[in-house]
C-alpha positions as CSV (number, residue, x, y, z in Angstrom):
1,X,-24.5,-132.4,-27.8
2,X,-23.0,-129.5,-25.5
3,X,-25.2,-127.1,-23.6
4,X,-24.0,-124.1,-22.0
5,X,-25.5,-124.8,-18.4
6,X,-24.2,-126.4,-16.0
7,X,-27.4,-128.3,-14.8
8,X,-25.4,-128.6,-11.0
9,X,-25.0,-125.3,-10.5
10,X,-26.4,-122.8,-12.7
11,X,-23.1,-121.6,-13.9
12,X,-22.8,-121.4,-17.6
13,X,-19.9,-123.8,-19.1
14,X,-19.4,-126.3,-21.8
15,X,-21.5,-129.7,-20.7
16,X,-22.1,-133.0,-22.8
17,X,-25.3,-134.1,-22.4
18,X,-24.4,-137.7,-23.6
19,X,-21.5,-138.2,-20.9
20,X,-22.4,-140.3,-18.1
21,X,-20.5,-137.5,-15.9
22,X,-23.4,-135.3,-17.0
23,X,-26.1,-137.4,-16.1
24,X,-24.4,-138.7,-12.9
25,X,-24.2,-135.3,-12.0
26,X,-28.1,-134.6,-13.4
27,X,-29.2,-137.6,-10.7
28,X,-27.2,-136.3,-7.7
29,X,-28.8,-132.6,-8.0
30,X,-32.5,-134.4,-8.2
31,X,-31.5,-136.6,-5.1
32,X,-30.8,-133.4,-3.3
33,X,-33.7,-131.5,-4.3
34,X,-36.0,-134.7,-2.9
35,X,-33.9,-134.8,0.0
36,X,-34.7,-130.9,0.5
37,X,-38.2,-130.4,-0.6
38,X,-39.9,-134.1,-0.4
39,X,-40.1,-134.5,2.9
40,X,-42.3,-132.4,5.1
41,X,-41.8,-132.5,9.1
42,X,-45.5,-131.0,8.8
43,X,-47.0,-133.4,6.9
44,X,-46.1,-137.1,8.2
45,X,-47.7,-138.4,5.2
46,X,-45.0,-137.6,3.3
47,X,-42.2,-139.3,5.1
48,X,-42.5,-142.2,2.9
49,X,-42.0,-140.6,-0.4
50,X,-38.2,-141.0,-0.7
51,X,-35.5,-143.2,1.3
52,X,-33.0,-141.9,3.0
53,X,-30.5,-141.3,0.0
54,X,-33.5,-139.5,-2.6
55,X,-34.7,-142.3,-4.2
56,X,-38.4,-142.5,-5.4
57,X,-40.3,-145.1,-3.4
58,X,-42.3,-146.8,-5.7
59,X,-44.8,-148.3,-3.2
60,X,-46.1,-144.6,-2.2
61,X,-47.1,-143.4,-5.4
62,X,-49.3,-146.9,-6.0
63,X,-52.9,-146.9,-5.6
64,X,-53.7,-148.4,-2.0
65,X,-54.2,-151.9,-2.2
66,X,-58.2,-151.5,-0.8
67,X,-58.7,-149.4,-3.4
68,X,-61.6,-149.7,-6.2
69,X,-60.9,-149.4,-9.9
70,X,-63.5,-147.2,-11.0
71,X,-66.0,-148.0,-13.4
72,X,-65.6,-146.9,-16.7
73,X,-68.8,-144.5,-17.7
74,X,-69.2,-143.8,-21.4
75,X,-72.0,-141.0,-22.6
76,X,-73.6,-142.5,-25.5
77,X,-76.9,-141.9,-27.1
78,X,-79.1,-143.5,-24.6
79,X,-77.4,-141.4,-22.0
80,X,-78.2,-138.4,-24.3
81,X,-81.8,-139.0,-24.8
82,X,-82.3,-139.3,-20.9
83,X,-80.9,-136.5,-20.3
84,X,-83.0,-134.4,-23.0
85,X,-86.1,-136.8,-21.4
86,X,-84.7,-134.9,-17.5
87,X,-84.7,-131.6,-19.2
88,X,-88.1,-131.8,-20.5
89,X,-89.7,-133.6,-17.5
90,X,-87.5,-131.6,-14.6
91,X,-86.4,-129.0,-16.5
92,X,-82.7,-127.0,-16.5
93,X,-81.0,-127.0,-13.3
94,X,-82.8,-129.9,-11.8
95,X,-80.2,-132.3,-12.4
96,X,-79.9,-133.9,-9.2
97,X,-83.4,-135.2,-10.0
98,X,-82.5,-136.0,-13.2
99,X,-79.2,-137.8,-11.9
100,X,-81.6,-139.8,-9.2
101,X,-84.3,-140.8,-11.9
102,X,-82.6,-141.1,-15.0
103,X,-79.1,-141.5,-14.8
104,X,-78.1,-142.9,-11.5
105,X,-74.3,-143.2,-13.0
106,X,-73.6,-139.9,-13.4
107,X,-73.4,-137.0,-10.9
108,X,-76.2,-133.7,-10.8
109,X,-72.6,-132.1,-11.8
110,X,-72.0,-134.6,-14.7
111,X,-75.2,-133.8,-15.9
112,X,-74.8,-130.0,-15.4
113,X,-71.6,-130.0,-17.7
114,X,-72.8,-132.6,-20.2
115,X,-76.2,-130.1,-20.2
116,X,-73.9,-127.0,-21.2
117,X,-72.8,-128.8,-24.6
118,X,-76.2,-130.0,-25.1
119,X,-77.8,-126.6,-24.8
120,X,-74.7,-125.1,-26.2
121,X,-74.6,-122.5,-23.6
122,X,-71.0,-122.4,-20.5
123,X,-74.0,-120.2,-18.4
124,X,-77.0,-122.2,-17.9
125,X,-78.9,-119.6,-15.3
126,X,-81.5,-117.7,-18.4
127,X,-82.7,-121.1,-19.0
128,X,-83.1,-122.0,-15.3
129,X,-85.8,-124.2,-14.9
130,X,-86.7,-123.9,-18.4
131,X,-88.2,-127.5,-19.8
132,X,-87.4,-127.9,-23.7
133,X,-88.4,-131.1,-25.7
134,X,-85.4,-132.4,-27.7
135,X,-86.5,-129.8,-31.1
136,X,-86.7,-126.9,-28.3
137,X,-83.1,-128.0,-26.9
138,X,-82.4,-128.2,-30.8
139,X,-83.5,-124.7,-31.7
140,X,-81.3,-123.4,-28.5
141,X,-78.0,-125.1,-29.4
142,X,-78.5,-123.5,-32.7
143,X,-79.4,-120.2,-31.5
144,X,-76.4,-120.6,-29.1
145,X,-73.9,-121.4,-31.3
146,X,-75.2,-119.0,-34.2
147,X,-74.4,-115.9,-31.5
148,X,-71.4,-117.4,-30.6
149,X,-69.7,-117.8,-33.8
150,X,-71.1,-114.3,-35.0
151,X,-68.8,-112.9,-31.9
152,X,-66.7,-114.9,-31.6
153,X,-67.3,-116.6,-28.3
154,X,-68.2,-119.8,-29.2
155,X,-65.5,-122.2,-27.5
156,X,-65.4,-125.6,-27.0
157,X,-68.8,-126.4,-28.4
158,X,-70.2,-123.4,-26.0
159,X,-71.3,-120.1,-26.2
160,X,-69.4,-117.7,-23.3
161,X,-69.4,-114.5,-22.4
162,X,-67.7,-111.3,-23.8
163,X,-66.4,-108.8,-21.2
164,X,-68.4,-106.3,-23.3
165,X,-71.9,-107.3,-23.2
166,X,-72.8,-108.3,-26.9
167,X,-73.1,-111.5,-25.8
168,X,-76.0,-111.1,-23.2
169,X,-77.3,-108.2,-25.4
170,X,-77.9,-110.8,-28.9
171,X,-79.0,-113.1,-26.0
172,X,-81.6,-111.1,-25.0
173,X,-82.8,-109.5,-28.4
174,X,-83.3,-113.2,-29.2
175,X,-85.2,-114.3,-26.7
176,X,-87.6,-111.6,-26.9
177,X,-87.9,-112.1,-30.5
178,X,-88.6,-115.9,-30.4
179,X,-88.7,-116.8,-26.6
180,X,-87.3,-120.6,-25.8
């Protein structure tokens, strides 16, 4: 295969990609860009990244050898139910307590996100403090997702936003019409 650049320099020219003088070439100009770019005066911890002629050292990118593997987390069903048990008994928005009694595992952040998909809402502040039972938290994800699709604004299991307001306006016609 021939390209027309000339990977070196820029300069456009007839190169084979197969030849070993192409990729000999290919491995000198990324030797010189680590040699240029790789190693910071400013930042000592980089010294190590690269030896002396450009070549990756191995040994820096691997995980330090005190280091943890961290534990796998799957969200399940139980996980679910607690989390619909937090909302009812804490309410939306108290997810550290939630996080603290319920689900120890997973951060108040965790919770916050996984709480977005469950309510089927990316802005969770109307529903602050707001304590549904699972049919309430139900009736919401539905409600959510019926705006969002009629707009088209539901995104990644989600209602958002629109820059022009229907959003927040169906929102609030809802609400006052059948409150959560």
């Amino acid at each position: 295969m021939v390209t027309p650049i000339d990977i070196g320099t820029g300069a456009e020219s007839s190169v084979d990609v197969a030849s070993s003088e192409f990729w000999a070439q290919k491995q000198e100009w990324i030797r010189t860009m680590r040699q240029q770019f790789s190693r910071r005066p400013e930042f000592p911890e980089t010294h190590g990244m690269i030896d002396d002629e450009g070549a990756l050292n191995q040994e820096y990118f691997q995980p330090p050898k005190d280091a943890h593997p961290s534990v796998e987390r799957k969200w399940g069903d139980e996980e679910k139910r607690k989390l619909l048990e937090g909302i009812e008994k804490y309410g939306i928005g108290h997810f550290r307590e939630i996080s603290e009694s319920l689900l120890p595992n997973w951060s108040p952040n965790d919770l916050r996100m996984k709480s977005i998909r469950v309510v089927g809402r990316q802005n969770l502040q109307l529903y602050k403090g707001w304590r549904g039972n699972i049919a309430a938290v139900q009736r919401e994800y539905e409600r959510n997702k019926e705006i969002g699709l009629r707009f088209g604004m539901w995104k990644g299991g989600a209602l958002v936003y629109d820059d022009d307001g229907h959003v927040l306006k169906a929102i609030e016609e809802s609400n006052r019409e059948n409150p959560p």
